[in-house]
C-alpha positions as CSV (number, residue, x, y, z in Angstrom):
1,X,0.0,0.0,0.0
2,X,1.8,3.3,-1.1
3,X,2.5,5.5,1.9
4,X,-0.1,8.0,2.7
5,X,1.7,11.7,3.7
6,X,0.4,13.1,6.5
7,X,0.4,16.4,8.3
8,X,2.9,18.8,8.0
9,X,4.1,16.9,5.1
10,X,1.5,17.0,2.7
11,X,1.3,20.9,3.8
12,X,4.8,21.3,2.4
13,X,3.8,19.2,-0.9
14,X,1.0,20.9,-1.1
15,X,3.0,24.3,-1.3
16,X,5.6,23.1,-3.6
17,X,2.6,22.7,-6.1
18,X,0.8,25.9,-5.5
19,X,2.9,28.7,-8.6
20,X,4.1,31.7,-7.3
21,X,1.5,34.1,-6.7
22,X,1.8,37.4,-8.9
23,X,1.9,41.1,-8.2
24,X,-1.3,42.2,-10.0
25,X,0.1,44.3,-12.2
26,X,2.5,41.3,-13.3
27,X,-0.3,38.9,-14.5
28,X,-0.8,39.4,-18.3
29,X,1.7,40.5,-20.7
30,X,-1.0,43.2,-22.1
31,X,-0.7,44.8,-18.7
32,X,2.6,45.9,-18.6
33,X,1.6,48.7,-21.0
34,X,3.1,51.9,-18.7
35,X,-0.5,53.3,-18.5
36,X,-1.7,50.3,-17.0
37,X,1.7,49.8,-14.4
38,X,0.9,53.5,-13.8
39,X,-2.7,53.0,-13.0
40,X,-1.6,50.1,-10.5
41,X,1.3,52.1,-8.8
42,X,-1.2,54.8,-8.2
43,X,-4.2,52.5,-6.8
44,X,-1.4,50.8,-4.7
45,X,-0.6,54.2,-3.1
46,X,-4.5,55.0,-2.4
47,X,-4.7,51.2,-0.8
48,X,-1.6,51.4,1.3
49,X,-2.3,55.1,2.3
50,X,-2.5,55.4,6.4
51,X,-1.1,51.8,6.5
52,X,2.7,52.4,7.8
53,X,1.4,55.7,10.5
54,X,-1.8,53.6,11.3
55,X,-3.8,56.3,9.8
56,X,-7.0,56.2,8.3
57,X,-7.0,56.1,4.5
58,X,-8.6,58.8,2.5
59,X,-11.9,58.6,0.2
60,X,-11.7,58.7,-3.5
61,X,-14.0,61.8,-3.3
62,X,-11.9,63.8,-0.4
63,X,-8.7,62.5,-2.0
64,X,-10.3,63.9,-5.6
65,X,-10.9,67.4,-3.7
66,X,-7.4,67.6,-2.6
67,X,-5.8,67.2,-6.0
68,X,-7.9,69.5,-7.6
69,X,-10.1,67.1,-9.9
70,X,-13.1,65.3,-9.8
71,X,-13.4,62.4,-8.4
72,X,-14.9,60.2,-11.6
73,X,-11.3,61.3,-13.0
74,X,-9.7,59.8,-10.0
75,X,-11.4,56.9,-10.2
76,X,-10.6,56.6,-14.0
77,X,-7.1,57.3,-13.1
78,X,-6.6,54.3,-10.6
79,X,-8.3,52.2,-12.6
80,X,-5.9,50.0,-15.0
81,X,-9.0,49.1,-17.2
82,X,-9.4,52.5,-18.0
83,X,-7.4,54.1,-20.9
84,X,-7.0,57.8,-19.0
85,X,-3.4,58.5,-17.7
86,X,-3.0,61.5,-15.1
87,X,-0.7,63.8,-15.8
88,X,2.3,64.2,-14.0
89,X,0.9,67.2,-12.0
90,X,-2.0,65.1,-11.0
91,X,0.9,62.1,-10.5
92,X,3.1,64.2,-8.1
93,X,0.2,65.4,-5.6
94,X,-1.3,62.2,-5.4
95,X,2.5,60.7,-4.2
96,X,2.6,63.9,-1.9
97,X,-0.9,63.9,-0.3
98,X,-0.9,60.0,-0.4
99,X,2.3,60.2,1.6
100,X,3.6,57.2,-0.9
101,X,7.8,56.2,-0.8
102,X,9.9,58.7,-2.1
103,X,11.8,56.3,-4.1
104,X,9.0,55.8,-5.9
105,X,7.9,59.7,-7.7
106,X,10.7,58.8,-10.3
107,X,9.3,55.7,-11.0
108,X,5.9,57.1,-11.7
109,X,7.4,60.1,-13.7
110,X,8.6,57.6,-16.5
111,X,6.1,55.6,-16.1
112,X,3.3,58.8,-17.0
113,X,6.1,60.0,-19.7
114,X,6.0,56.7,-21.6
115,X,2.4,56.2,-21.3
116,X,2.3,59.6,-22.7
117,X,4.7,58.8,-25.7
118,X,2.5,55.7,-26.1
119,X,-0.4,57.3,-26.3
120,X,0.6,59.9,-29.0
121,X,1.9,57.1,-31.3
122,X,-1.7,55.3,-31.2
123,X,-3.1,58.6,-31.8
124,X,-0.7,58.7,-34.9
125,X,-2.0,55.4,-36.3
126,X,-5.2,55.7,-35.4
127,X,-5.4,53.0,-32.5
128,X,-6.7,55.3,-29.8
129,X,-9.4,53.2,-27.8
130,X,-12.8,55.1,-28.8
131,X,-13.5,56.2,-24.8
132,X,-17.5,55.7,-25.4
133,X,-17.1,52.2,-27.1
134,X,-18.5,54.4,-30.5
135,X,-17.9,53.6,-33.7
136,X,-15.9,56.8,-34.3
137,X,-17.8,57.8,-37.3
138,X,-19.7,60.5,-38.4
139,X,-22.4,62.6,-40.7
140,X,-21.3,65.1,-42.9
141,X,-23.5,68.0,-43.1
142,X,-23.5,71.6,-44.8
143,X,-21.3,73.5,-42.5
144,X,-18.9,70.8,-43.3
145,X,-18.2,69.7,-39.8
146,X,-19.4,65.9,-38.5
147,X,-22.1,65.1,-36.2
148,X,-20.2,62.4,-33.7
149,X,-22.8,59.2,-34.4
150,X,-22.7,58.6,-30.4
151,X,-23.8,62.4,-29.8
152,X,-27.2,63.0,-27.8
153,X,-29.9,63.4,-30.4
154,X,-27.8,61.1,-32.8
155,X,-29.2,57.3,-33.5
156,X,-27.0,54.9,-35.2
157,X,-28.6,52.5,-38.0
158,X,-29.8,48.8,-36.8
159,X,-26.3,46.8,-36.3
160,X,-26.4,43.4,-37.6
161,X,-25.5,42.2,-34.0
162,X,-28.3,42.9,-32.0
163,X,-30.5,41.6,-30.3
164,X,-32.2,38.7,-31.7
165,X,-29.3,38.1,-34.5
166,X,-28.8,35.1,-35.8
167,X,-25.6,33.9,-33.6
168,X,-22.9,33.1,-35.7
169,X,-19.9,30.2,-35.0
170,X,-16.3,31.7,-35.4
171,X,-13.2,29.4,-35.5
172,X,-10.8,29.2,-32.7
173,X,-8.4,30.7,-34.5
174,X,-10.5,34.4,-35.8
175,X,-9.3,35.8,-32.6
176,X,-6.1,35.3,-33.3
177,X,-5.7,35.8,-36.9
178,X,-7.0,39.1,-36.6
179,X,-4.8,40.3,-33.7
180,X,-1.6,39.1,-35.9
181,X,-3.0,41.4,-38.4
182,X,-4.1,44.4,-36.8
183,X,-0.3,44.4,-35.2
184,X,0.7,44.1,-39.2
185,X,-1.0,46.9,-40.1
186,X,-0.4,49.0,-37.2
187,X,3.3,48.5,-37.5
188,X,3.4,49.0,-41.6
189,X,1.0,52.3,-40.7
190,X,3.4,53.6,-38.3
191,X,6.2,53.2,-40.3
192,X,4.5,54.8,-43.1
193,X,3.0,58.0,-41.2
194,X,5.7,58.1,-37.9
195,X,8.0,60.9,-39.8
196,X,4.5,63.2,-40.1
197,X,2.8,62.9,-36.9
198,X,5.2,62.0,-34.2
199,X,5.2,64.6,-32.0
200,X,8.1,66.8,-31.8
201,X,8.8,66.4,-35.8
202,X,6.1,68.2,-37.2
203,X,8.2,71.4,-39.2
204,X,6.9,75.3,-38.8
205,X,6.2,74.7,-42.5
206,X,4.3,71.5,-41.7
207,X,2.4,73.3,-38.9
208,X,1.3,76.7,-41.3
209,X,0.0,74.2,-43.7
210,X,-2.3,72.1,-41.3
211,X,-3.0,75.5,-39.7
212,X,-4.1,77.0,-43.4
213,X,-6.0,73.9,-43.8
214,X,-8.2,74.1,-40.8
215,X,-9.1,78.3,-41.9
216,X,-9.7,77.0,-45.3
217,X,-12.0,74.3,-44.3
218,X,-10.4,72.0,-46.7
219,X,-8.5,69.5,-44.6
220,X,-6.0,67.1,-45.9
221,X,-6.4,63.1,-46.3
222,X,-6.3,62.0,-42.6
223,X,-7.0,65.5,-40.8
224,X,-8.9,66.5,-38.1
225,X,-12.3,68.0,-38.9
226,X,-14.0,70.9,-36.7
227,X,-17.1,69.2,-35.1
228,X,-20.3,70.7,-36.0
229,X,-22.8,72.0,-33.7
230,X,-26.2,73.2,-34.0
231,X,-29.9,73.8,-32.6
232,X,-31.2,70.9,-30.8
233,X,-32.1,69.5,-27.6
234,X,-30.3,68.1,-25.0
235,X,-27.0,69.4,-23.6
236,X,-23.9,69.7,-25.9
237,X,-21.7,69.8,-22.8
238,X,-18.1,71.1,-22.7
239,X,-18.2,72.1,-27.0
240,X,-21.8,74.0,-26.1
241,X,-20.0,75.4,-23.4
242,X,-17.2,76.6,-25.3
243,X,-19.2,77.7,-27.9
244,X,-21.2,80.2,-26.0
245,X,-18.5,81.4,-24.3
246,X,-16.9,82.8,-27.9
247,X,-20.1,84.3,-28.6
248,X,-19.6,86.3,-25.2
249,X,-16.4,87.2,-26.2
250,X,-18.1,88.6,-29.4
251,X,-20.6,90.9,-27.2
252,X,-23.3,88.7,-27.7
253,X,-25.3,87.7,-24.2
254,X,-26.2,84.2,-24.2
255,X,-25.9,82.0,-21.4
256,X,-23.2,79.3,-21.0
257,X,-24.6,76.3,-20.3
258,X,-24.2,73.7,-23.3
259,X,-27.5,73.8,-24.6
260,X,-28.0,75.3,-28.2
261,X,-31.0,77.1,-28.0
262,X,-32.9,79.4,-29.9
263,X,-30.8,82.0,-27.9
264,X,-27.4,80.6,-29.0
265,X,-28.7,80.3,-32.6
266,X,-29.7,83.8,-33.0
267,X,-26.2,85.0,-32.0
268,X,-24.4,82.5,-34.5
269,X,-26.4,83.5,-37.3
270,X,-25.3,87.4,-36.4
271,X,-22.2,86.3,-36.1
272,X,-22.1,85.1,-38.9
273,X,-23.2,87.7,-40.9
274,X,-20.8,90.2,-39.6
275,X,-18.2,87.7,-40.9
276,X,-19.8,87.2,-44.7
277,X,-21.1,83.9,-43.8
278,X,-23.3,82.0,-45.1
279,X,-26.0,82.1,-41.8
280,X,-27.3,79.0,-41.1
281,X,-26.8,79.2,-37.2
282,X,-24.3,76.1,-37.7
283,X,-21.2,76.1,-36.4
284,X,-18.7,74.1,-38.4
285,X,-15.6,74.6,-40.5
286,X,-16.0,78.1,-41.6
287,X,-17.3,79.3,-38.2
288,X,-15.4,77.8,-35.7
289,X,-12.1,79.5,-36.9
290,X,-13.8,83.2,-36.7
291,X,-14.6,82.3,-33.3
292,X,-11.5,80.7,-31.6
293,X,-8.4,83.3,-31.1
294,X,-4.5,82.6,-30.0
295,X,-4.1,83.2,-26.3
296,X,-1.5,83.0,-23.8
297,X,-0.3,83.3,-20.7
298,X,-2.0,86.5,-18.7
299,X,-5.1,86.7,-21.2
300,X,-8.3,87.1,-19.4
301,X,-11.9,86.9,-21.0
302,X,-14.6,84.9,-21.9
303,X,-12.2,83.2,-24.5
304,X,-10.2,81.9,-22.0
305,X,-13.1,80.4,-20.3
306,X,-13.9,78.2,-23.4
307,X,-10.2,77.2,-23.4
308,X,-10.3,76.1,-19.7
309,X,-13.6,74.7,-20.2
310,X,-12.1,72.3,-23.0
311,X,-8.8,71.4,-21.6
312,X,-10.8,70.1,-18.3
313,X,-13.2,67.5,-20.2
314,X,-10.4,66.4,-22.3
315,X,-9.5,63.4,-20.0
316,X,-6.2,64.6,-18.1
317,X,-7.8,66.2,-15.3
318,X,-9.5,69.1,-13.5
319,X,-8.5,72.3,-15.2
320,X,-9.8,75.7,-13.3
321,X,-12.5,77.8,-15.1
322,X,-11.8,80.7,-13.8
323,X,-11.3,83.4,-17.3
324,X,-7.7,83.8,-16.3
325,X,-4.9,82.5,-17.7
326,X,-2.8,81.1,-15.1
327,X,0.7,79.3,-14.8
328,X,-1.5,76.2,-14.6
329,X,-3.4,76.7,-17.8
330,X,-0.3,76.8,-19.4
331,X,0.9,73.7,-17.6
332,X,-2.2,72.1,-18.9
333,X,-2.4,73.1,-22.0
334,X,1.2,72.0,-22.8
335,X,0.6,68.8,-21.6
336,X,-2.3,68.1,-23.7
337,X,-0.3,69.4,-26.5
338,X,2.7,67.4,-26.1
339,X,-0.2,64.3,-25.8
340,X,-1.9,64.8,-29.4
341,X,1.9,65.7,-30.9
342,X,1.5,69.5,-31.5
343,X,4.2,72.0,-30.1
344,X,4.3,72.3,-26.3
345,X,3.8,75.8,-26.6
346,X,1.2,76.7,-24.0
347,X,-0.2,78.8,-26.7
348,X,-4.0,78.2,-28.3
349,X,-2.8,78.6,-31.9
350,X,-5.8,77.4,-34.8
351,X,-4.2,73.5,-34.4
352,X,-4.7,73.3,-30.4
353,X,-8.6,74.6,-30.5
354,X,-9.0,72.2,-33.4
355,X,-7.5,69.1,-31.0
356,X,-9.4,70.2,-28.4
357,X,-12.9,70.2,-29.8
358,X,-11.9,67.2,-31.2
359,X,-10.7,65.2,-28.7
360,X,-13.4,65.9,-25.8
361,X,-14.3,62.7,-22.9
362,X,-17.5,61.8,-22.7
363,X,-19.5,64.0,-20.0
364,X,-19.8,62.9,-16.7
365,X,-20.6,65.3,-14.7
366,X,-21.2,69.0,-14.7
367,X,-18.3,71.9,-13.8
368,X,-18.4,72.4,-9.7
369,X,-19.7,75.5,-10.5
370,X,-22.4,74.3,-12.3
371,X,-23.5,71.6,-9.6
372,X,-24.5,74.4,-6.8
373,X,-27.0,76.9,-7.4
374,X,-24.2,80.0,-7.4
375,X,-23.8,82.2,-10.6
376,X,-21.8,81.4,-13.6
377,X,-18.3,82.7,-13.2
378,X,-17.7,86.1,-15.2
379,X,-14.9,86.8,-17.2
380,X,-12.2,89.0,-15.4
381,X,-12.8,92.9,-16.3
């Protein structure tokens, strides 16, 4: 009869078969992307906060407060399913407040900078993760700009997939296949388009043609495209936002809160007509470049507001709406510059408002100022 282990033995075989258990951020070779090892550093510091001085560890929402964003940002931010990064400014006082080792900032400084350099070569490609799970495309229309098919008011056509579809059987082997040739086509489309949109190698002369492009309203193959906006209902968010804050700029009172009413449409189509356009009350390509102007460090205004209001829904944290253009604006606006490969020059040239109405997260939530019952903030005299 074969000898039967007992006790402490069969404790120690029983060990020797168990694998080494893994760090989380060490169990799948997709998750050693930096943004993801970022996204775990960061929720590790949040976990193990109050933990060595037998504190108490802070909320999401009172941590949130103290950095200065919101906390559905912070969430997104220590969440390594999510495809946001925080910025390093966001990085640094979440290691200070969080009271995480000093040993490890540096660590989280290249880990942000490489999922930053990451993210500006998918964006080059055209592998950026669409945020809402859309389809990405669009409906041209008269002004020339597109109506994003996931916008409120927008239906999409009847997808073959639904429910009630007939379910289909795929071979083992689909999945893989067409992995090994997205990678194939991602690497021969990088190679092809790397010299002309990574960022930092874009020429002056490359950067006065796309800029001539965008005031033209004839965009070359692969462009960006100013997003159109019009009358409708429901809220338009951060672009309404920004849209009625130009028109303040321009004299005209209307009130900024995302929804293109009958109001906003009325000062367009004046607008417009003070700028020989045609006035249809849309604003698209030939509009949107009247509106927007270049402004820098020390401007105040209504402008600035629709700058600040567009850098904080574009995904890298809370930016202050306040009409003044502070050290931080500039801090924030490089960043997101440097991200969509433009020149980090804290600047809203034509390409910058272009990104940024582009490249907008999907709403959340409402400013802080436009969650309590207090007065819109006004624009600096």
């Amino acid at each position: 009869m074969a000898h039967e282990p007992k006790g402490r033995e069969r404790e120690q075989r029983s060990e020797e078969r168990q694998p080494e258990k893994q760090r989380p951020e060490e169990r799948r070779p997709e998750e050693q992307r930096p943004g993801v090892r970022l996204a775990w550093l960061l929720r590790r510091w949040w976990e193990e906060a109050g933990n060595a001085s037998g504190g108490t560890r802070p909320t999401q929402q009172a941590l949130a407060s103290k950095v200065g964003i919101d906390q559905t940002t912070l969430s997104r931010y220590l969440n390594p399913k999510h495809t946001s990064t925080a910025p390093p400014r966001v990085v640094e006082a979440l290691h200070a407040h969080l009271r995480a080792p000093a040993a490890e900032l540096e660590r989280a400084r290249e880990l942000c900078r490489a999922a930053l350099e990451e993210n500006s070569r998918q964006r080059a490609v055209g592998l950026e993760p669409e945020p809402t799970g859309g389809t990405g495309t669009g409906t041209g229309t008269a002004d020339g700009g597109t109506v994003d098919a996931d916008a409120p008011g927008v239906t999409s056509g009847d997808g073959a997939d639904g429910p009630g579809a007939p379910s289909r059987r795929r071979s083992r082997w689909t999945v893989p296949a067409l992995v090994a040739a997205a990678l194939v086509l991602a690497f021969v489309a990088g190679t092809v388009v790397r010299d002309q949109y990574a960022p930092g190698t874009r020429t002056p002369a490359d950067r006065a043609a796309a800029g001539a492009a965008a005031v033209s309203g004839a965009p070359a193959e692969g462009a960006l495209q100013w997003p159109l906006l019009l009358k409708q209902e429901g809220d338009l968010f951060a672009r309404g936002r920004a849209l009625q804050h130009l028109l303040r700029e321009q004299d005209y009172e209307v009130k900024a809160d995302g929804f293109f009413t009958d109001e906003t449409q009325e000062a367009v189509m004046d607008f417009q007509r003070r700028k020989h356009l045609s006035p249809d009350g849309k604003v698209g390509k030939h509009t949107w470049p009247q509106l927007v102007k270049e402004l820098g460090p020390g401007a105040e205004g209504h402008a600035v507001l629709a700058l600040q209001e567009l850098l904080n829904n574009s995904g890298q944290g809370g930016t202050e709406v306040s009409g003044r253009f502070t050290a931080a604006t500039t801090d924030d606006l490089r960043f997101f510059q440097r991200s969509h490969g433009l020149a980090p020059s804290g600047r809203s040239d034509m390409e910058t408002w272009l990104s940024l109405l582009v490249f907008q997260s999907p709403p959340v939530d409402a400013p802080e100022y436009q969650r309590s019952t207090s007065p819109l903030p006004s624009a600096p005299a």
